[in-house]
Wavefront OBJ file of the C-alpha trace (Angstrom):
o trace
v 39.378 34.130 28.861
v 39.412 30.830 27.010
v 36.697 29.287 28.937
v 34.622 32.565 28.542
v 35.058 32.248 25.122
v 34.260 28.730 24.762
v 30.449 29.379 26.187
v 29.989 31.793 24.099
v 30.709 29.542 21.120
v 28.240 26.936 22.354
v 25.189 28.487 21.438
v 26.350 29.274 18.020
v 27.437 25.607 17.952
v 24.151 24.180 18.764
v 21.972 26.902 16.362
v 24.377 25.363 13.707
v 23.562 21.814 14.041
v 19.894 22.768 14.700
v 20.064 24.627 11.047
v 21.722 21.444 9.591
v 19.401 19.017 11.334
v 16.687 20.861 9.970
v 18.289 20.663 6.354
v 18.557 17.358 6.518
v 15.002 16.868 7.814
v 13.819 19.153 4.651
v 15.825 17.103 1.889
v 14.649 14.193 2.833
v 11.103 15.469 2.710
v 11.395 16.399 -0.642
v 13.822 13.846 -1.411
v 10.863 10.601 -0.362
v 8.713 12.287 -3.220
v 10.820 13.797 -5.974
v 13.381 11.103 -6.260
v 10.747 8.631 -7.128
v 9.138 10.728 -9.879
v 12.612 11.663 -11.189
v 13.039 7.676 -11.306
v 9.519 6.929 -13.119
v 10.208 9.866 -15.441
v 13.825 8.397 -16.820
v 12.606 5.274 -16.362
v 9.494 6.053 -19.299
v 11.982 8.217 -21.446
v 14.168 5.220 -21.496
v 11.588 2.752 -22.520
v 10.088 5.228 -25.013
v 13.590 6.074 -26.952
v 14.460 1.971 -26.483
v 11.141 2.004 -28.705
v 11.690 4.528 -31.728
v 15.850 3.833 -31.764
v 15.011 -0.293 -32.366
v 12.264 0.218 -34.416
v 10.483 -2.284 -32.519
v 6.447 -3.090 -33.803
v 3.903 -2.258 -30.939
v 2.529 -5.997 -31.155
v 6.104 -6.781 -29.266
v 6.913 -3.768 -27.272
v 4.142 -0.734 -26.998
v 5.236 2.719 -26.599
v 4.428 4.813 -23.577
v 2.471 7.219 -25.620
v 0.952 4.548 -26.879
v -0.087 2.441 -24.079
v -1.644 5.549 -22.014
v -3.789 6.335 -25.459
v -4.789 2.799 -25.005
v -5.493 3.235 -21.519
v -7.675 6.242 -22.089
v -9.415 4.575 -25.501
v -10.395 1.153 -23.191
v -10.889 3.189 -20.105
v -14.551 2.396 -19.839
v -13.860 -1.608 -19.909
v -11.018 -1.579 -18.124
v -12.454 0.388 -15.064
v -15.075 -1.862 -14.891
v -12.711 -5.349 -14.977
v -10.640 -3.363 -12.271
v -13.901 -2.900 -10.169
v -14.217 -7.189 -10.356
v -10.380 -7.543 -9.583
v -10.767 -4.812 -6.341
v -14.208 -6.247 -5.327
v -12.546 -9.425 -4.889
v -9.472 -7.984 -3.641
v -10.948 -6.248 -0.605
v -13.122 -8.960 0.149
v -10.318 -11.092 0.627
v -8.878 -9.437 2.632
v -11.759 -8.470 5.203
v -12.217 -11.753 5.674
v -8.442 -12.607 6.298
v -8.771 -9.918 8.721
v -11.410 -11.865 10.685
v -9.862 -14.891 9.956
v -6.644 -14.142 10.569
v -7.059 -12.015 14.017
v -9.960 -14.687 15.448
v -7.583 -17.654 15.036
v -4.560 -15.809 16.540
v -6.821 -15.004 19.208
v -7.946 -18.541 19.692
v -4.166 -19.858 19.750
v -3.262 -17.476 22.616
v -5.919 -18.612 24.450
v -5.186 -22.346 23.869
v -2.102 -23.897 23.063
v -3.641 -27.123 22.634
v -5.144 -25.660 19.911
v -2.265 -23.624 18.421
v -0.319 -26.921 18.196
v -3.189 -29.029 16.139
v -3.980 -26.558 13.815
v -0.756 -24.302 13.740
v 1.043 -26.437 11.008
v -2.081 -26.799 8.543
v -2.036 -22.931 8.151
v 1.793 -23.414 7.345
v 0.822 -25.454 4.303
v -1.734 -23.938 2.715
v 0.228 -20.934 2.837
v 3.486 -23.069 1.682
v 1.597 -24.586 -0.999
v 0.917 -22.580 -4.222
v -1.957 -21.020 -5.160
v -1.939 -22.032 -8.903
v -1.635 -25.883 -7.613
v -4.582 -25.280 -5.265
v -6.602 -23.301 -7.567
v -8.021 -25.659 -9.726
v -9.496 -28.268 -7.385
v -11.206 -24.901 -5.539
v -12.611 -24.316 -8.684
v -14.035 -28.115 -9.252
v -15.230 -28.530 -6.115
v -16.893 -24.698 -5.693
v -19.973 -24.162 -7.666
v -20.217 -20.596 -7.622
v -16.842 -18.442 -9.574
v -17.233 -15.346 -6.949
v -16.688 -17.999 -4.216
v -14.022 -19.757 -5.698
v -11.975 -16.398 -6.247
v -12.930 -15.274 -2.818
v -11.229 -18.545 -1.879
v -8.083 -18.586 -3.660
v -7.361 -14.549 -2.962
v -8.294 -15.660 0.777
v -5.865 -18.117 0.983
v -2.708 -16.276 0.216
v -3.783 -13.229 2.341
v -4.891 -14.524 5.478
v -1.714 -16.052 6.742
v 0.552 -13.001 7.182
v -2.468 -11.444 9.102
v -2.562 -14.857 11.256
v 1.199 -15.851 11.771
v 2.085 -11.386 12.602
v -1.053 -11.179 15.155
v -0.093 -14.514 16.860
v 3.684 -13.218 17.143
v 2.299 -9.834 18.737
v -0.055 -11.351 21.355
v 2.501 -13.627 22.644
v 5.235 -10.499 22.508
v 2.986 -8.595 25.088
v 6.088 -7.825 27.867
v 6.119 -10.650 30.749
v 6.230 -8.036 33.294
v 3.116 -6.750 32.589
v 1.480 -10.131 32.167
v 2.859 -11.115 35.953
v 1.249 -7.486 36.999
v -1.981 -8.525 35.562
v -1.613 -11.710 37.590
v -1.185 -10.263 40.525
v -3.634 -7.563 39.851
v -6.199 -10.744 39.891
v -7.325 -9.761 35.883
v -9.186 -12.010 33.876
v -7.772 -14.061 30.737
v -10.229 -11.173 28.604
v -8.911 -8.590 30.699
v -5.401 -9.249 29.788
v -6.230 -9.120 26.185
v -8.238 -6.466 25.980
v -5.968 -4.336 27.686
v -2.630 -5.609 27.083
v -1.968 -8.501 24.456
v -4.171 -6.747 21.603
v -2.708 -2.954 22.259
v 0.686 -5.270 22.152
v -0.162 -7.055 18.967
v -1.449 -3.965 17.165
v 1.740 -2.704 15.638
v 1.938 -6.781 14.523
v -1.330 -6.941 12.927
v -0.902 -3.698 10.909
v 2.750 -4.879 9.859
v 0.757 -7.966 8.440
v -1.827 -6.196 7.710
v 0.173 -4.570 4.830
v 1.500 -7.593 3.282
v -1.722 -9.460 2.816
v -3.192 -5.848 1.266
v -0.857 -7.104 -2.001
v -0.996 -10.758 -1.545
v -5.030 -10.389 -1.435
v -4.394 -8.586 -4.968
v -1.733 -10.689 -6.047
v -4.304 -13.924 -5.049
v -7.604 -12.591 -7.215
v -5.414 -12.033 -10.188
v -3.899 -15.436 -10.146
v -7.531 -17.142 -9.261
v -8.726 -14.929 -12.440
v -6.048 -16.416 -14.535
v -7.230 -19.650 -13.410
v -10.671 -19.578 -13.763
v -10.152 -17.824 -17.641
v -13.821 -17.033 -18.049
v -15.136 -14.169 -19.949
v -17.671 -11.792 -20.662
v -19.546 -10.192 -17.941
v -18.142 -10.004 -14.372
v -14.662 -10.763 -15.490
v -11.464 -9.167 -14.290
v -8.276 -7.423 -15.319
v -6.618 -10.881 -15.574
v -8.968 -12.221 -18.269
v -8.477 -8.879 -19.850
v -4.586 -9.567 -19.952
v -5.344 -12.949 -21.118
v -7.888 -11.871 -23.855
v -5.101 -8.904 -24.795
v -2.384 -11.466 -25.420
v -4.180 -13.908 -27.366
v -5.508 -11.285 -30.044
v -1.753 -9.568 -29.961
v -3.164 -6.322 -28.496
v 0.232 -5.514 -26.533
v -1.120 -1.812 -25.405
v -3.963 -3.254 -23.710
v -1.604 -5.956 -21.666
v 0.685 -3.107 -20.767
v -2.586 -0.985 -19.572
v -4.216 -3.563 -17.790
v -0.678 -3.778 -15.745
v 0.176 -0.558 -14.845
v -3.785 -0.609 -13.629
v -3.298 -3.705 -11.298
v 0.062 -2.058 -10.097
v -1.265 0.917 -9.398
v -3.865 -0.466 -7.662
v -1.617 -2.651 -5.115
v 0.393 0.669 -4.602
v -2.879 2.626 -3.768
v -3.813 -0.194 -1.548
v -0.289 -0.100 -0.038
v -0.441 3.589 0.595
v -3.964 3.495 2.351
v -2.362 0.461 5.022
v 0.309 2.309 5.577
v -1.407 5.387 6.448
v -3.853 3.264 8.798
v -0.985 2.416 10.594
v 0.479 5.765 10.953
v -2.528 7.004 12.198
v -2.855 4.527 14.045
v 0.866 3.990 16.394
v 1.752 8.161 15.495
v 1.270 8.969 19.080
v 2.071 6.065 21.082
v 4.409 3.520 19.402
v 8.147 3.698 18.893
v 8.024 3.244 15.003
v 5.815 6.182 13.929
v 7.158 8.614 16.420
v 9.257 11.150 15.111
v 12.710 11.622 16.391
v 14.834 14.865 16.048
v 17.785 13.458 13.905
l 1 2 3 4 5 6 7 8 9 10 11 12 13 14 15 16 17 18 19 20 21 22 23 24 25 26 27 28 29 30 31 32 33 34 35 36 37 38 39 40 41 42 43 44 45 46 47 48 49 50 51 52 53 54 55 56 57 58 59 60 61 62 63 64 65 66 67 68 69 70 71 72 73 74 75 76 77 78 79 80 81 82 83 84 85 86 87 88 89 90 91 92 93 94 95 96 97 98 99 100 101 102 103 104 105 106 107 108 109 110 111 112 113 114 115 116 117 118 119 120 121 122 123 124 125 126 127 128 129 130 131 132 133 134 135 136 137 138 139 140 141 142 143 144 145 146 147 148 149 150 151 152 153 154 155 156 157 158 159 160 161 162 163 164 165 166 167 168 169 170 171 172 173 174 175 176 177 178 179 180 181 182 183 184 185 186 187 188 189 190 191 192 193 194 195 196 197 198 199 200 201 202 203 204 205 206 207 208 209 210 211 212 213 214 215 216 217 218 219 220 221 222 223 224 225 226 227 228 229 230 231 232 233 234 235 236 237 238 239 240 241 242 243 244 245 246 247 248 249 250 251 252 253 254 255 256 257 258 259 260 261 262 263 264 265 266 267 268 269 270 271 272 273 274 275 276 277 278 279 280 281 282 283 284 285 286
């Protein structure tokens, strides 16, 4: 009698923690886009009420209110030293993209030439860009170059040093069955080092999305010049000397939301990209 009892409990038992499961999976749906907002939304009332209780003058700390009225008055000039700061941004980081994934490429084919040149992609990306900045900017004639340069520099080596770690993570086994198989040195990375080294490259991919943002900003701050063409880092500059506080605080929350936008796209490149083959996009019941 117990044991008939006890299967007919089972069922129950697993509907239960299917209904739970499916809680939980629900929550934290809602939880990955409410909790954030609920963050940002204390985070403003805070900062606002910091504001009117101290009394404090805009020219030190700007309002909320204050600094999207500014955002909305300078739209039109901001927008277009935004377009400067993305155009640079995104060129940047096509071209560490290239860069990046053609040199990772040639050090898996040549170890010769992963050794020589290896270390002198260390540096520059040990070195910092505000050091390196100015001589770029001496020595290059044209100001679109020179940014190109300096944004280049900071984003190409995460896309170099994560696609070099995934070709040469392709799984030994494989690599012998290749062998055996009698496939070419193309063959094997065409069909298994660069499906391999995917999930690398977007994982790098991601980083250098920001540090291609974070490098045109600092190159703008660098090169300081003004009027036509110029950026949302001269605009901060230009803001702070003339004590215009809203416009700084603007001309922030533009550039951040810019590297979150261009966060956000990567990552949903990558989804799209691993969702149906590779362990970290598949979902797994919980």
């Amino acid at each position: 009698m117990t044991a008939i009892d006890d299967r007919s409990a089972t069922p129950e038992i697993v509907d239960e923690d299917e209904a739970r499961r499916a809680r939980a999976r629900k929550l934290d749906k809602i939880g990955k886009w409410t909790l954030p907002v609920v963050v940002m939304i204390i985070t403003v009332f805070l900062w606002d009420r910091l504001v009117v209780w101290n009394e404090i003058p805009h020219y030190i700390l700007p309002g909320p209110l204050l600094v999207f009225e500014t955002l909305i008055k300078d739209w039109a000039m901001l927008f277009d030293a935004l377009m400067v700061t993305l155009q640079i941004t995104l060129m940047a980081l096509a071209v560490a993209v290239l860069g990046g994934v053609g040199l990772a490429i040639l050090f898996t084919q040549s170890r010769w030439v992963e050794m020589s040149f290896y270390p002198y992609a260390v540096i520059l990306q040990v070195t910092p860009i505000v050091a390196i900045a100015p001589l770029i900017f001496i020595y290059v004639d044209s100001r679109i170059a020179g940014l190109l340069l300096c944004a280049w520099l900071v984003a190409f080596f995460p896309v170099l040093s994560n696609t070099t770690l995934g070709l040469n993570s392709a799984d030994h086994n494989l690599r012998d069955l290749f062998r055996i198989y009698g496939a070419t040195r193309w063959q094997r990375l065409r069909y298994l080092q660069l499906p391999s080294a995917l999930p690398y490259f977007l994982g790098g991919l991601r980083i250098a999305g920001g540090l291609s943002l974070i490098g045109a900003v600092v190159a703008e701050y660098v090169a300081g010049t003004g009027g036509i063409g110029s950026g949302l880092a001269f605009r901060i500059l230009e803001a702070g000397y003339r004590l215009n506080i809203p416009r700084m605080f603007a001309a922030l929350i533009l550039i951040a939301a810019t590297g979150v936008i261009i966060f956000a796209g990567l990552s949903f490149l990558s989804h799209m990209l691993l969702r149906k083959w590779h362990e970290s996009a598949l979902k797994r019941e919980g």
